[in-house]
C-alpha positions in Angstrom: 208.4 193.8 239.0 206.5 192.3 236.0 206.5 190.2 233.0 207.0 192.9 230.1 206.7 190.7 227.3 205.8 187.3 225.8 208.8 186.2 223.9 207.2 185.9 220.6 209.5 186.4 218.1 209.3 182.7 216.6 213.3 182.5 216.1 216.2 184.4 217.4 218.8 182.9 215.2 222.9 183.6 215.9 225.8 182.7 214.1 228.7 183.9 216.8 232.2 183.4 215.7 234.9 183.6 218.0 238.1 186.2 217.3 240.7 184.9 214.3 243.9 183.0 216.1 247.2 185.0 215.5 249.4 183.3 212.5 249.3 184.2 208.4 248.2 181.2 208.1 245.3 181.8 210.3 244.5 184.8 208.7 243.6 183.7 205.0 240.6 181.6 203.5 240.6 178.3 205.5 238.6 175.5 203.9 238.2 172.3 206.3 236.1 169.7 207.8 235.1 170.2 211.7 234.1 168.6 214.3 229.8 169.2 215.0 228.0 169.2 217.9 224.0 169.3 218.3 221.7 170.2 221.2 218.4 169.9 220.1 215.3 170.1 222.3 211.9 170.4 221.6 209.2 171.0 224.8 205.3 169.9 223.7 203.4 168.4 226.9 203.5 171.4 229.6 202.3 170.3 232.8 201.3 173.6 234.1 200.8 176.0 231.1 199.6 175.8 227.4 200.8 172.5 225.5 202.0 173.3 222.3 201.1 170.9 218.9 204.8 171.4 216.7 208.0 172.0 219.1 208.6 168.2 219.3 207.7 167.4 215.8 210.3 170.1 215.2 212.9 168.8 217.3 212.6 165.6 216.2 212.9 166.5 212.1 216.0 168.9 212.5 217.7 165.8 214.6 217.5 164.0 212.1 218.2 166.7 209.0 221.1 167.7 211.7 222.4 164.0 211.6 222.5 163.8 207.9 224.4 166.8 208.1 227.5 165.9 209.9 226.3 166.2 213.5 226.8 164.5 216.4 223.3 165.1 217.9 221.9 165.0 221.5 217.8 165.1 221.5 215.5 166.1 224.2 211.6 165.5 223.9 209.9 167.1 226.9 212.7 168.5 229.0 212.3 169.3 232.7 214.5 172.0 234.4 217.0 169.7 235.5 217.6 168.0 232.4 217.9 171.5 230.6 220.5 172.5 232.7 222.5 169.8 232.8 222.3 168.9 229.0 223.7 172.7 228.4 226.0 172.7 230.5 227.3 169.0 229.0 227.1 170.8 225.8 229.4 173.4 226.6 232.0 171.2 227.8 231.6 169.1 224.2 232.2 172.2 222.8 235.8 173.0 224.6 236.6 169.5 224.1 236.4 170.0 220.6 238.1 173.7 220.6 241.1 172.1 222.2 241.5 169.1 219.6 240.6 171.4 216.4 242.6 174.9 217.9 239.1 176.9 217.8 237.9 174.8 215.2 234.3 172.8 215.6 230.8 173.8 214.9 227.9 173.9 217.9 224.5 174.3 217.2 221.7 174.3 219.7 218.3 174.3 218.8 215.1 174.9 221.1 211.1 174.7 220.4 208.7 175.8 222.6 207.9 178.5 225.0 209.9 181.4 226.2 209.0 184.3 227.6 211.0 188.1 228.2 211.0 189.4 232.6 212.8 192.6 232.9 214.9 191.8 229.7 215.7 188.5 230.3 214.6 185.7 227.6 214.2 182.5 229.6 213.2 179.1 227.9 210.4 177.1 229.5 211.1 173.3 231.0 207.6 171.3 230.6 207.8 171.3 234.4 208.0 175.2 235.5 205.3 175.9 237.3 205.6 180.1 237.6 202.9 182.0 239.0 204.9 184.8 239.3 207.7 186.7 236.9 210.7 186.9 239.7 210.1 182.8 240.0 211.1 182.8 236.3 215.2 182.7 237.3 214.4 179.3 239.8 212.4 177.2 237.1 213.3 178.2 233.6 216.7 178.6 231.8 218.2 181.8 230.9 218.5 182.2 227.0 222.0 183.5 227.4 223.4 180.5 229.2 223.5 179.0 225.6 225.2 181.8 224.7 227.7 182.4 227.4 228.4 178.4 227.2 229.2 178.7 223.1 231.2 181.9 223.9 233.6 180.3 226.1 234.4 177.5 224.4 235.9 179.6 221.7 235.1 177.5 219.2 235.1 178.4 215.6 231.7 179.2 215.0 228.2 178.5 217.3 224.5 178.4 216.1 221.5 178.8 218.0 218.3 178.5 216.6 215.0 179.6 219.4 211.9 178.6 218.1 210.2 179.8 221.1 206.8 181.8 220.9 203.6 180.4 219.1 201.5 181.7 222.1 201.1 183.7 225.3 201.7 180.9 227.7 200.4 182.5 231.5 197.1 183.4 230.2 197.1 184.6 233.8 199.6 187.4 233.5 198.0 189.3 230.3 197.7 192.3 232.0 201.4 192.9 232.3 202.2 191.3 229.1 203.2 193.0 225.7 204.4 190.7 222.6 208.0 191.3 221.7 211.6 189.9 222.1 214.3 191.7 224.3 218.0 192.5 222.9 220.1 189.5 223.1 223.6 190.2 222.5 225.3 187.7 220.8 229.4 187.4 220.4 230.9 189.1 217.5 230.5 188.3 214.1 227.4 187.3 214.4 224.1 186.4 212.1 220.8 187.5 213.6 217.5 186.9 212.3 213.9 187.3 213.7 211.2 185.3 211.8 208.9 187.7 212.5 208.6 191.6 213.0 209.2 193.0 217.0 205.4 193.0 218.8 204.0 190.6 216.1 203.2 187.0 216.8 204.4 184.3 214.6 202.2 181.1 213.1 202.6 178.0 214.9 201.4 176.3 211.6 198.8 174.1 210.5 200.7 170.9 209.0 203.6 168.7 211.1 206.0 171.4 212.0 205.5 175.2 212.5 205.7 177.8 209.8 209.3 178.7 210.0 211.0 175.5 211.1 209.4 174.1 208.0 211.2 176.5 205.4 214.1 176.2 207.3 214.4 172.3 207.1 213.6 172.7 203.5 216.2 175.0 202.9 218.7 173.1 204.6 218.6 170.4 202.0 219.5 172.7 199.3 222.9 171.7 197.8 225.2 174.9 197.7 223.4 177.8 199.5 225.3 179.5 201.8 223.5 180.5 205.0 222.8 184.1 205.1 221.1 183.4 201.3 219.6 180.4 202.7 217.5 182.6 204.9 216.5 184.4 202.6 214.7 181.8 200.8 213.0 180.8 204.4 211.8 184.5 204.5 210.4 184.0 201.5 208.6 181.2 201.9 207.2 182.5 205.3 205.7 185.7 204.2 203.9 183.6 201.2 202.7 181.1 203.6 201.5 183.6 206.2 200.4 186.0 203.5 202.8 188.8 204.7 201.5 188.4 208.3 204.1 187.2 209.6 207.6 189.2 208.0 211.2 188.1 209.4 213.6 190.3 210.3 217.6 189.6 210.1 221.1 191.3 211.0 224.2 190.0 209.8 227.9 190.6 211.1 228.8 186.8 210.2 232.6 186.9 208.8 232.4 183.3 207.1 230.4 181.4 204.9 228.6 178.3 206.0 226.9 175.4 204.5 224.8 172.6 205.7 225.2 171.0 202.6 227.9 171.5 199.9 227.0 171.9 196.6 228.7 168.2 195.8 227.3 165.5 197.4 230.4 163.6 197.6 231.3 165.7 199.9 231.4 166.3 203.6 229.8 169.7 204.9 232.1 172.6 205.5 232.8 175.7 206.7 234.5 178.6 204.7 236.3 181.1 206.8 237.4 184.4 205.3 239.9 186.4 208.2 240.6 189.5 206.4 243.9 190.6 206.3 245.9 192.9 203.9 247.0 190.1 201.8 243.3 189.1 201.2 242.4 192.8 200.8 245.1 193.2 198.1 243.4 190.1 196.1 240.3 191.2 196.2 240.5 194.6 195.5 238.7 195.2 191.9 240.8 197.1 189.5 238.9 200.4 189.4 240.5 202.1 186.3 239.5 198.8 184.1 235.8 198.7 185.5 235.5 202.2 184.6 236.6 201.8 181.4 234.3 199.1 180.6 231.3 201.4 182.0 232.2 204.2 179.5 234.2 202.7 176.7 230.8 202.6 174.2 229.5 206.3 175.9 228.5 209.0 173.3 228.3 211.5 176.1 232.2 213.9 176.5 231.0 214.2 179.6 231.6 210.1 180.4 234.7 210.6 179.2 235.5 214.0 180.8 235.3 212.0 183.9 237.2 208.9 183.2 240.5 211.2 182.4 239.7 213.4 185.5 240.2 209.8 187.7 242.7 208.1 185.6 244.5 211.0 183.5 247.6 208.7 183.3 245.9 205.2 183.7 246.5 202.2 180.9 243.3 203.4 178.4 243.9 207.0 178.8 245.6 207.2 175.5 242.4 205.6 174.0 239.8 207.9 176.0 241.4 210.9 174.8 241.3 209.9 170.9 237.7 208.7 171.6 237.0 212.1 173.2 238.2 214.1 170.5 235.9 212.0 167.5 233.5 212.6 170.2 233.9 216.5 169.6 234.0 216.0 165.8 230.7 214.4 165.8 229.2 217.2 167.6 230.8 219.7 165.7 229.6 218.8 162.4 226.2 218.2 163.3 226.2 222.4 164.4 227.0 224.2 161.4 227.4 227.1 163.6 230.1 225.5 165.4 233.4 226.4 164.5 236.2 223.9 163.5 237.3 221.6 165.9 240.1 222.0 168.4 242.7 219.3 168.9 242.8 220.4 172.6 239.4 220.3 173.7 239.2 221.9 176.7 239.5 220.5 180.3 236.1 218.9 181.7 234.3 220.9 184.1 231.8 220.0 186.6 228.3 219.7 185.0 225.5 222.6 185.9 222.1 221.7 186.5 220.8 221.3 182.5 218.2 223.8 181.0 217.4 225.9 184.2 218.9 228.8 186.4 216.9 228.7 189.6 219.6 228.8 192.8 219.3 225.3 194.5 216.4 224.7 197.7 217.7 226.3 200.6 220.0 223.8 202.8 220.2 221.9 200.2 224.5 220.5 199.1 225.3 220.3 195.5 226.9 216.6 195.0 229.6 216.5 192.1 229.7 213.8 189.5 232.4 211.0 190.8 233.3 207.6 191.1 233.6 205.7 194.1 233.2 202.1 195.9 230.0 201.3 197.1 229.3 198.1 199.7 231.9 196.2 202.2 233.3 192.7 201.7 233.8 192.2 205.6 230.5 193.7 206.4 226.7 192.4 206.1 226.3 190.1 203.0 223.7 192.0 201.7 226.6 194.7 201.6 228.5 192.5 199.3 230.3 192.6 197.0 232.1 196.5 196.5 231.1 197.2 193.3 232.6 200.4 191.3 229.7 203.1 191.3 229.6 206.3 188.8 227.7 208.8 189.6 227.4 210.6 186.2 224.7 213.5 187.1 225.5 216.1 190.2 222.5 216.2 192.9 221.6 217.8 195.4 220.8 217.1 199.0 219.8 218.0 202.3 221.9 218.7 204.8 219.2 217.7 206.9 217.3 215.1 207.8 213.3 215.9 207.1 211.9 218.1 210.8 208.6 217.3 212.3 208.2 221.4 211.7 208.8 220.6 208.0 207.0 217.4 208.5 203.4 219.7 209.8 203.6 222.8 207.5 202.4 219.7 204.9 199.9 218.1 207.4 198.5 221.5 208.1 198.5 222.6 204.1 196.7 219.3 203.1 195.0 218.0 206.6 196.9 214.6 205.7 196.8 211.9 207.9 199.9 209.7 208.2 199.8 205.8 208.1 200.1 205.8 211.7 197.2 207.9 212.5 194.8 206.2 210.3 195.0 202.8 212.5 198.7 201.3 211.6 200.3 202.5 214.9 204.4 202.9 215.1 206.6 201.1 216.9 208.1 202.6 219.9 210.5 201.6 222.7 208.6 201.6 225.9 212.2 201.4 228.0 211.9 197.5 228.2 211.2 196.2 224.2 209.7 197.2 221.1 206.2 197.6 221.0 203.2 198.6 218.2 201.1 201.5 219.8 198.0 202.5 217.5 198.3 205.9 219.6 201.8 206.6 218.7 202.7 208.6 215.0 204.6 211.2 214.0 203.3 213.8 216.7 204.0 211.3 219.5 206.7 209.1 218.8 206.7 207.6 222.2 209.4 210.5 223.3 209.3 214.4 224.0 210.1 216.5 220.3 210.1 219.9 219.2 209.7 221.1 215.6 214.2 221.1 215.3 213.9 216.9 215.9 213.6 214.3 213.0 210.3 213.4 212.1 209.7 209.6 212.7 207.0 207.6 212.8 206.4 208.2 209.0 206.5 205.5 206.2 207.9 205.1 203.0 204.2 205.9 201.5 204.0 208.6 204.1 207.3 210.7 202.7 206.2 210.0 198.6 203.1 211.8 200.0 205.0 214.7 201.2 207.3 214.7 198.3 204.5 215.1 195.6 203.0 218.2 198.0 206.5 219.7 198.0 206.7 219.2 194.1 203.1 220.5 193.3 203.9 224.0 192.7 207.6 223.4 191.2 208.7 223.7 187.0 212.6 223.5 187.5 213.6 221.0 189.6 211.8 217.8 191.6 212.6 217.2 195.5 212.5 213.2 195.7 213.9 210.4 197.9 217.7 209.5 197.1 219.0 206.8 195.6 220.7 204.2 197.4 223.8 204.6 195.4 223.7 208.4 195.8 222.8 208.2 199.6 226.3 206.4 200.0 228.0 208.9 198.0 226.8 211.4 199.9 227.5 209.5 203.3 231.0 208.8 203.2 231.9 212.5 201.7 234.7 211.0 199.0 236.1 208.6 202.0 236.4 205.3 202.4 236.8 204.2 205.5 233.7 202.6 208.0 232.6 205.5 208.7 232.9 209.2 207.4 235.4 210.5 210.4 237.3 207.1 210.2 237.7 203.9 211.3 238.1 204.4 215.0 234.7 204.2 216.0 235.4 206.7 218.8 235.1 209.2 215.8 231.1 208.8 216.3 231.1 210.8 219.5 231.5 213.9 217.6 229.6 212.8 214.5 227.0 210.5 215.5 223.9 210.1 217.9 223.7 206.5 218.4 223.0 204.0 221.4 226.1 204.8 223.6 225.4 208.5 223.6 221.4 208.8 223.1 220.7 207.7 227.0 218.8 210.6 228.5 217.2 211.6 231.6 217.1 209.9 234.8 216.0 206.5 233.9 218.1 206.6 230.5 215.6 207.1 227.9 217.1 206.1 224.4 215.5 208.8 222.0 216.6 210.9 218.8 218.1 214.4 219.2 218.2 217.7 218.0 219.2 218.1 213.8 222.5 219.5 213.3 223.8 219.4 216.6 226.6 217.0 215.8 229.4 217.8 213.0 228.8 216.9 209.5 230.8 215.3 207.4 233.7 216.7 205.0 230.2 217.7 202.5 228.8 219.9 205.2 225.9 217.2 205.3 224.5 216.6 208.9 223.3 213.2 210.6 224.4 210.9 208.0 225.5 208.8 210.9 222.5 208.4 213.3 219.7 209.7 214.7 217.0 208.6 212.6 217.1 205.8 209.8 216.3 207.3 207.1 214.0 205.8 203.7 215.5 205.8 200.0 213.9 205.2 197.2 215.2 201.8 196.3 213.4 198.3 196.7 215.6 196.0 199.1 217.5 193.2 197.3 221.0 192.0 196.4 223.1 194.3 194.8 223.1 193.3 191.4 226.9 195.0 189.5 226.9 196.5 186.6 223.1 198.0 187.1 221.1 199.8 188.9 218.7 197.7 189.5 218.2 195.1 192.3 218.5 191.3 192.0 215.7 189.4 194.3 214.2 192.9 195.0 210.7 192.7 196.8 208.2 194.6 198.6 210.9 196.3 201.1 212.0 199.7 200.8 216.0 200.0 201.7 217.0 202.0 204.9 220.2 203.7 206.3 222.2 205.4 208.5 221.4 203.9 211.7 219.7 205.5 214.5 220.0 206.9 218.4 219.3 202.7 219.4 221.7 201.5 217.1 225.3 200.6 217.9 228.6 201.8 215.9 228.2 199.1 213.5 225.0 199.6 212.3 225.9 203.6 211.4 228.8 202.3 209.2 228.4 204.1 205.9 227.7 200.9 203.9 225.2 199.2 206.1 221.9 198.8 205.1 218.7 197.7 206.2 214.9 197.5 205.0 211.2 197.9 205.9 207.9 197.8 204.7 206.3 200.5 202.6 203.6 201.0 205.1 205.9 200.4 208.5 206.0 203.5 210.9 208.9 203.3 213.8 210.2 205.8 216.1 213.5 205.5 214.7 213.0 205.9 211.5 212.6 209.0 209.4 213.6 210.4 205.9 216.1 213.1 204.1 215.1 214.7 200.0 217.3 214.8 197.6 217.0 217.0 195.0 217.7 217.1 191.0 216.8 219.1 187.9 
């Protein structure tokens, strides 16, 4: 056995919230004050490993910001393995205590600076006093990561957050050999808020001034009057890339099904906790009124074809009176500006679907024509960044592959222009090695870290890599340009006119059929997660392939909020959005509105691209 990785991840950071109690009441927006509980602990002077300058200086600060905030707070400076233990397991019982009195109500947060390391899997936080010369020595002297959890979990409180500052350095110099940088997969209790203050492989800053580079931002963050949590770490993000100059670049996931505040936006006020259980009665609120919202979007269009569409969706709705007098001066005005015309009809005729303007080539091969159409983008009870659904209108048809882009595909270019991907020129990919995520400057595109024929999705590739191939696929072309979809039309497209979690429904059993993802991408003896064949699951209702799965794939959109009404981004920055999930991802993350991001210039083996394609 042996250590496969330094735990370096600065911050593994959970918000777990336990399942909604039965009762109507229950089940709509709660707003109250709880119960909170603190475990903070903070591990400087080791006696037989590395000391570390910040992790008390840490642990003392969010103590006292913690106090300030409502907390009942219990502080350890220096912790041995005995007091570890026994202060979590105390905290656990704190925590049913105040289940009981509040019926699953009460906030726990625990809080840990200093070293941690991954064995086989395993994230265990270092006691000053563990002295470990081997990785199977780990379990007798250091505590399991997951007892936190499992202690927050059973309590069944109303919401738990942990906060693991845990990796400015390779602590058992001793051991490099058989240590890699990287954070194993904790899994966290549903509903949860993950974040990772820096990318998987990549070792964070410790920092320079009092506390270390992301506890900083966070404390500063926490003072902020009003900001909810998941838009609260987005500030720290960006305050860590500026401070680290982009070297060090957090990472989050978010299934939290609440809002939280550390402090309310008056100061009057105590902190609370707004709780959203969705139910059909909170679903029938906050439905938007889609004839209305189209309306507004087309109500000062010049274009029939705006118009056309609005009575197609609503041909008995509240304004179609209106759109079809304003479609006929419409016709008028285009009439008497061609004298050839001839005179107006009353009865224009009925709209038809929209051919690709000024040009008669057939579409690319395996390409599917996409009609014009309305539909509901985003999920209120998924990600925040998915927030809120927001009316979309797809106003010009597309096309699109009904694959995702093949490493064949992928080397007819390399082989036309001798180009050498990101990856090959020094950036390396990311690969799983079968124990964590790992940067290998040897892996790219035509070793991905798995066995691949020319039928599997090419990954390994960037955002830069795939405009690269785009502009040698459009170098020849007069009618017609193959680019990266749209967010907006990649969602379209996805759910095939559905609206359920994922394009077969909302049983995720569907995905079996439809998907590869984590539960069915195991293969080989020793279970080797990797992607699959194209095409060899069923599409959806479009005919399109892999929507679901098997590679992420880039768009063309920089990452921000979604900002309604435009189609442009609020807080957009570097990042390029991603979707679809992947063969390591589970159900959730394949849902049709999820979404996530990377770097222009990042290369992983689970990550690929699809073209669209438009006249």
């Amino acid at each position: 056995m042996k250590i496969t990785s330094i735990f370096c991840l600065i911050m593994f950071f959970t918000v777990a919230l336990a399942s909604a109690q039965p009762g109507a009441e229950r089940a709509l927006k709660k707003l109250f004050v709880e119960q909170r509980i603190a475990l903070v602990i903070g591990n400087s002077a080791y006696q037989y490993t590395s000391k570390l300058k910040n992790p008390v200086n840490d642990a003392e600060d969010m103590a006292a910001s913690l106090k300030k905030k409502g907390f009942q707070v219990i502080l350890l400076k220096d912790a041995s393995f005995k007091a570890m233990k026994k202060s979590i397991t105390n905290f656990g019982r704190q925590l049913q205590q105040i289940s009981g009195i509040e019926e699953k109500g009460g906030i726990g947060l625990f809080f840990y600076a200093g070293h941690g390391i991954q064995y086989n899997g395993v994230n265990y936080l270092i006691p000053v006093d563990a002295e470990v010369n081997e990785g199977d020595e780990l379990e007798f002297n250091s505590v399991n990561a997951n007892m936190v959890l499992s202690k927050m979990q059973n309590a069944n409180n109303e919401l738990n957050i942990v906060i693991l500052d845990a990796c400015r350095n390779n602590p058992f110099l001793g051991w490099s050999r058989s240590v890699s940088n990287g954070l194993a997969e904790m899994k966290s209790p549903r509903g949860s808020f993950v974040a990772f203050a820096t990318s998987p492989g990549e070792v964070a800053s410790d920092g320079i001034g009092r506390n270390g580079v992301f506890t900083k931002h966070f404390l500063k963050q926490m003072e902020v009057p009003g900001l909810e949590i998941a838009q609260m770490f987005k500030k720290v993000i960006r305050g860590v890339r500026i401070d680290t100059n982009s070297k060090q670049a957090p990472w989050q996931n978010s299934s939290m099904e609440g809002n939280f505040y550390f402090t309310p936006l008056l100061s009057n006020e105590k902190p609370i906790t707004t709780l959203h259980k969705p139910t059909a009665t909170v679903e029938r609120i906050q439905k938007p009124n889609v004839e209305q919202e189209m309306w507004d979007l087309v109500k000062d269009s010049t274009e029939k074809k705006d118009i056309e569409d609005f009575l197609q969706a609503f041909p008995d709705g509240q304004f179609a009176i209106v759109a079809r007098l304003k479609l006929k001066q419409i016709t008028r005005a285009e009439h008497q500006e061609d004298q050839s015309s001839p005179t107006p009809q009353d009865n224009p005729a009925k709209p038809q679907e929209t051919s690709p303007p000024t040009s008669t080539a057939p579409p690319p091969p395996s390409f599917v024509r996409m009609p014009t159409g309305v539909f509901q983008m985003g999920s209120n009870h998924g990600e925040n960044d998915e927030k809120p659904i927001h009316l979309v209108n797809i106003s010009q048809s597309f096309y699109i592959s009904d694959h995702e882009v093949t490493v064949g595909e992928f080397r007819q270019f390399v082989k036309a222009t001798v180009y050498q991907t990101q990856a090959e020129l020094g950036g390396g990919c990311y690969y799983w090695n079968g124990n964590e995520w790992t940067k290998d400057r040897d892996k790219n595109w035509r070793d991905p870290g798995f066995t691949q024929d020319d039928s599997y999705p090419v990954a390994c590739v960037s955002w830069n890599d795939a405009q690269s191939y785009i502009d040698w696929k459009n170098r020849n072309r007069r009618d017609g340009k193959y680019r990266l979809c749209r967010e907006a039309e990649w969602e379209y497209a996805a759910r095939g006119g559905t609206t359920s979690k994922w394009h077969c429904g909302n049983d995720e059993s569907c995905l079996e059929d439809h998907a590869w993802l984590k539960s069915n991408s195991c293969k080989g003896f020793l279970c080797d997660w990797e992607s699959s064949v194209i095409k060899t699951k069923k599409p959806n209702s479009w005919k399109i392939y892999d929507m679901h799965g098997n590679v992420w794939e880039w768009v063309q959109d920089a990452y921000g909020d979604y900002q309604v009404g435009s189609s442009r981004r609020s807080n957009a920055d570097s990042r390029r959005v991603i979707r679809g999930g992947s063969w390591f991802n589970p159900s959730s993350d394949l849902r049709s509105a999820n979404r996530g991001s990377g770097n222009p210039d990042a290369g992983i083996n689970m990550l690929g691209f699809r073209l669209c394609f438009s006249y």
